[in-house]
N, C-alpha and C positions, 0 to 999 in steps of 0.2 A: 831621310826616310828609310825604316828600316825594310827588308823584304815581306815581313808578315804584316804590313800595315797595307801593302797593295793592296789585298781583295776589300780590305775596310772602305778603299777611297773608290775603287772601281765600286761598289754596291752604293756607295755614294753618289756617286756620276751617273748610276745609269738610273736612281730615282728622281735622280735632278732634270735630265736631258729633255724630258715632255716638257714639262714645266718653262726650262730654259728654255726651251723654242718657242711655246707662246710668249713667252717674255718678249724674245729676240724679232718675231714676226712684229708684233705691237711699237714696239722701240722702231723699226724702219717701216711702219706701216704698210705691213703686210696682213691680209686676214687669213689666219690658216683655216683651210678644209681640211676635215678627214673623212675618208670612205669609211670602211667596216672597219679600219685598224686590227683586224684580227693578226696579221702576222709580225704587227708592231708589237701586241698585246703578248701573243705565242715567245715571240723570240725573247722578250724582256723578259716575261717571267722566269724563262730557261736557264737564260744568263744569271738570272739574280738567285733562283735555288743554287745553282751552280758554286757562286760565289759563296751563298751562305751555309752550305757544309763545308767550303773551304775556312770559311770561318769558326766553323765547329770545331774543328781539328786541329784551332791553332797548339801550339803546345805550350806557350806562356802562359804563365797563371794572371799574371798583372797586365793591365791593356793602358797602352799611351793617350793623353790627352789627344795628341792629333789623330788618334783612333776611335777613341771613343765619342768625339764630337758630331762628327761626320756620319757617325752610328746612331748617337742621339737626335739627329735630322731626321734618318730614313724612314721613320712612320711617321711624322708629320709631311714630309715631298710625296710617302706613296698614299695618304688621303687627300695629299690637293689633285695626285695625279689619275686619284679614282674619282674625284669632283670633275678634272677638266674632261676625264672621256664620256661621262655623263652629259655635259656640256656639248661636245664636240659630236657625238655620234647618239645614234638611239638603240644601239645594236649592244643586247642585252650579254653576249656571246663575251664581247670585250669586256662590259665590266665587271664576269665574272670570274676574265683570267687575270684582271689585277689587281680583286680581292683577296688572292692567297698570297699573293706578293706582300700586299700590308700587313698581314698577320704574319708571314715570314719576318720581315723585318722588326716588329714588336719582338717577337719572339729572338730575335739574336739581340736585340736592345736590353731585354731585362736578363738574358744571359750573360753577355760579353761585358756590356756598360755595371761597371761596381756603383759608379758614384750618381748617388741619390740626387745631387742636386743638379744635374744632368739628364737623367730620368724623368723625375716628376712635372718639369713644366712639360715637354713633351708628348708626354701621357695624356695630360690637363688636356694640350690640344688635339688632338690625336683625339679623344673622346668628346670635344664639340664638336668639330668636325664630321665625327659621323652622325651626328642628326639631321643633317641635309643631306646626309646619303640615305638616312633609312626612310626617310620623308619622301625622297625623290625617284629610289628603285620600283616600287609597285606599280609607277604609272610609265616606266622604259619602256618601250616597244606600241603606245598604243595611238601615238602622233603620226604622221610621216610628211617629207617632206621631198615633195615629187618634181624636175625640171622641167617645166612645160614648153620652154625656146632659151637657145642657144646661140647668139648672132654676134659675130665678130664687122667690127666696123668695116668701112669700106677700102680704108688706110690701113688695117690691122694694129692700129693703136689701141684701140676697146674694144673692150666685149659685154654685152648686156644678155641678161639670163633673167627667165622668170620663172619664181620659185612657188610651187604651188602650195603654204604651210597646212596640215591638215592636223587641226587637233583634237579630234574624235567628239565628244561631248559639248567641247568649249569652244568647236565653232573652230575657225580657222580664218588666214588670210593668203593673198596674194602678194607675193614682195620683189620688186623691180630693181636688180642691182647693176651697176655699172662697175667696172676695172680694165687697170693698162694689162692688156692681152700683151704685150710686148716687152712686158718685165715682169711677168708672173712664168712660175714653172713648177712642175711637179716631181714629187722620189716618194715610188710607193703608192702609196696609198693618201700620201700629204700633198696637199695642194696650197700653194702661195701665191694668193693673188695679191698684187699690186694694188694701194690705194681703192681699192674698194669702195663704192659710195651706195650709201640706199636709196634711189632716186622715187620711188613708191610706195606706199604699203594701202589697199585697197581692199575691199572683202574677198571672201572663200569664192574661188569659181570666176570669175571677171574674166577672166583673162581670153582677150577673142583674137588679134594679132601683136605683133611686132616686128619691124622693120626699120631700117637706117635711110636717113635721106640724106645726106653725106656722112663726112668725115665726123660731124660734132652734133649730127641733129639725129633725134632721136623719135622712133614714134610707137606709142605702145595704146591698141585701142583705140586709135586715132586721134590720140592727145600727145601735143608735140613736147621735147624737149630741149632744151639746152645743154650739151653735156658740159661745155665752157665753163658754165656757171658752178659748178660741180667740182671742177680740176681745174682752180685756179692759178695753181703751182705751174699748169700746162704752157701760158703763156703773158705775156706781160700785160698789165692796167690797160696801155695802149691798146696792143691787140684787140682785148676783150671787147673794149669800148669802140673800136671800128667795127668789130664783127657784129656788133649787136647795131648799132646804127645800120648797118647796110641792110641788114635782115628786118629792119624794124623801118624804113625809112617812109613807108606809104602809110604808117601808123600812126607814127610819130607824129609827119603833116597832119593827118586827120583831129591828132586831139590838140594840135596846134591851132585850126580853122578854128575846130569846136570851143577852143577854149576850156576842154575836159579831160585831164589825164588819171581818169578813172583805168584807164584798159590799161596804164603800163606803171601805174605809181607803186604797185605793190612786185615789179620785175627786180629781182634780188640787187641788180645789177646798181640798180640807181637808189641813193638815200635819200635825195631832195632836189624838188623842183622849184626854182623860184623864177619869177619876174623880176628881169634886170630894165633900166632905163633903156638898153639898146639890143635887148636879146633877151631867149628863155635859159637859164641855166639849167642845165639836166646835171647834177651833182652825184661823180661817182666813188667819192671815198677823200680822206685827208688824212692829215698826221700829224703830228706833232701839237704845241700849245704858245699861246701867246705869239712875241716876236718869231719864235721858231717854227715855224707853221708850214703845211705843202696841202694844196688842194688838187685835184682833177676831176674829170668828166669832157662834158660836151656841151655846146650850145648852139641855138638857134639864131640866124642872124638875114634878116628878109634883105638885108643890104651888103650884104656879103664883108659884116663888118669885121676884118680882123682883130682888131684890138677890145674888140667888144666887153671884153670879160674884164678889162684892164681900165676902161675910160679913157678921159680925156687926158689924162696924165701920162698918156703915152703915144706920142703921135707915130704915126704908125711908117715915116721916111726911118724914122731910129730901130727900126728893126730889121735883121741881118738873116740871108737866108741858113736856115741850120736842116741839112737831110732835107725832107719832104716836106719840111712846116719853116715858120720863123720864127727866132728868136729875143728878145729882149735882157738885158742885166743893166743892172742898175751903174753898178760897177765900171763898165765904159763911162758914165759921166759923172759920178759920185765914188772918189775912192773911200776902199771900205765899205759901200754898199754892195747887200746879197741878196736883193729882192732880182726873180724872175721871173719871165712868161715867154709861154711858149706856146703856139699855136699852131697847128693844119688843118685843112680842109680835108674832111671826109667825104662828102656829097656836098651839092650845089650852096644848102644854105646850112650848112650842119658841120661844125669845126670843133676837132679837140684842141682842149687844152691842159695846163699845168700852172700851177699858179706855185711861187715858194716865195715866203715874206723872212 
């Protein structure tokens, strides 16, 4: 790389960098927040006139492919990166210090860049593009979007916020977010929350409390939630499927008595419920197909039957204690066989299991 191509690739890099960090946030599921970005807005554009009278100046007549490419990019990166601060902010201030940045860059594009066929598709885009900027400027500034509560969990693993949307004419909503408080961080004016999830969205104005009743339970308005359900990644099948049984366990009985599982068939947690010859199958998830197969969940068993899930095909002296529950494979009495089960007791008549065929 020769000396006079640096300011080409630095003006390169720095209409790239917004862009590349939303990228980058998304790729590790991070949501980015931005405040005003004004001094994000300020500083870049600085740097980029800066760079691009250095570029004025160059004193070659003739510009290198790996100069002129990364030239031919720059108004296409600085109308995505005047689309994402429209996106990001409503703070009119910002995007109209990185409107002259795009025209900057145009403008060293049809100077610097000789060749046409580098040029024109750029351009092409560069001029779609801005139709959802001129569409979308005259209504910047007249939404806002105001934080009504701010509540970090009890553990400091999450933190739930509630966002007041206000969008003037059209009416507005309430939106109920959850994130790990404990791997989000802020530079600036940027804020990167961790796994972020929208746990509500509700009409304009609702919003009357919110509170934490432990580590994973949530309450907003006095409608409970589940944050488990939400951040599955947080802890294993098993977990989940114990923690909701304990929490669910006088419920459960009751649509057991009734014979009605209207109040919990639609809980994210559970796909199906069926009646087995010796117990109720609460079904919470599988995988695989055919021979290759793995089931779990939970079941009900008034006789505290372990093998329940399994039948009579498994008497239950042939099972081995494994951890907190017990075991079965096939494999001990059939070589070459991979079938398993595995079973613990939750509560008195309520046992997980695992099934692999």
């Amino acid at each position: 790389m020769r000396r006079n191509d640096l300011p080409a690739l630095l003006f390169f890099f720095l209409a790239f960098l917004f862009p590349g960090i939303c990228l980058l946030s998304k790729l590790f599921d991070y949501t980015l927040q931005v405040g005003s970005g004004r001094l994000f807005a300020g500083i870049s554009f600085l740097l980029s006139a800066l760079l691009g009278i250095l570029l004025f100046v160059r004193k070659e007549e003739e510009i290198r492919i790996v100069t002129a490419l990364p030239l031919s990019l720059c108004p296409l990166l600085n109308q995505i990166n005047v689309l994402l601060a429209i996106h990001y902010t409503d703070d009119i201030l910002v995007i109209l210090m990185l409107l002259p940045w795009l025209l900057l860059s145009i403008l060293v594009l049809s100077e610097q860049v000789g060749n046409t066929r580098l040029k024109l598709p750029f351009y092409l885009l560069t001029g779609l593009l801005a139709v959802p900027i001129a569409l979308v400027l005259p209504f910047i500034g007249f939404g806002a979007k105001t934080v009504l509560a701010h509540e970090p969990s009890p553990d400091g693993l999450y933190c739930a916020e509630v966002i007041d949307s206000d969008e003037g004419a059209l009416g507005g909503s309430t939106l109920l977010y959850v994130y790990r408080e404990d791997q989000s961080f802020s530079i600036g004016s940027f804020s990167f929350r961790k796994a972020q999830r929208q746990i509500h969205a509700g009409r304009w104005g609702e919003f009357e409390s919110l509170s934490w009743i432990d580590g994973e339970t949530l309450s907003m308005n006095g409608r409970i939630y589940d944050i488990s359900s939400y951040f599955r990644e947080d802890s294993s099948e098993k977990a989940r499927i114990q923690k909701y049984v304990e929490k669910n366990e006088d419920l459960l009985l009751t649509c057991i008595e009734q014979n009605d599982f209207t109040a919990v068939e639609k809980d994210a947690i559970l796909r199906e419920i069926r009646h087995q010859d010796k117990c109720i199958d609460f079904n919470c998830g599988g995988e695989g197909f055919g021979p290759d197969t793995s089931r779990w969940g939970f079941y009900y068993s008034e006789r505290f039957n372990m093998t329940a899930m399994w039948g009579d095909r498994l008497p239950g002296q042939m099972m081995q204690k494994s951890g907190n529950g017990y075991l079965w494979k096939e494999s001990w009495d059939t070589p070459g066989g991979d079938d398993t089960y595995y079973v613990e007791q939750i509560r008195e008549h309520f046992f997980y299991y695992e099934l692999h065929f």
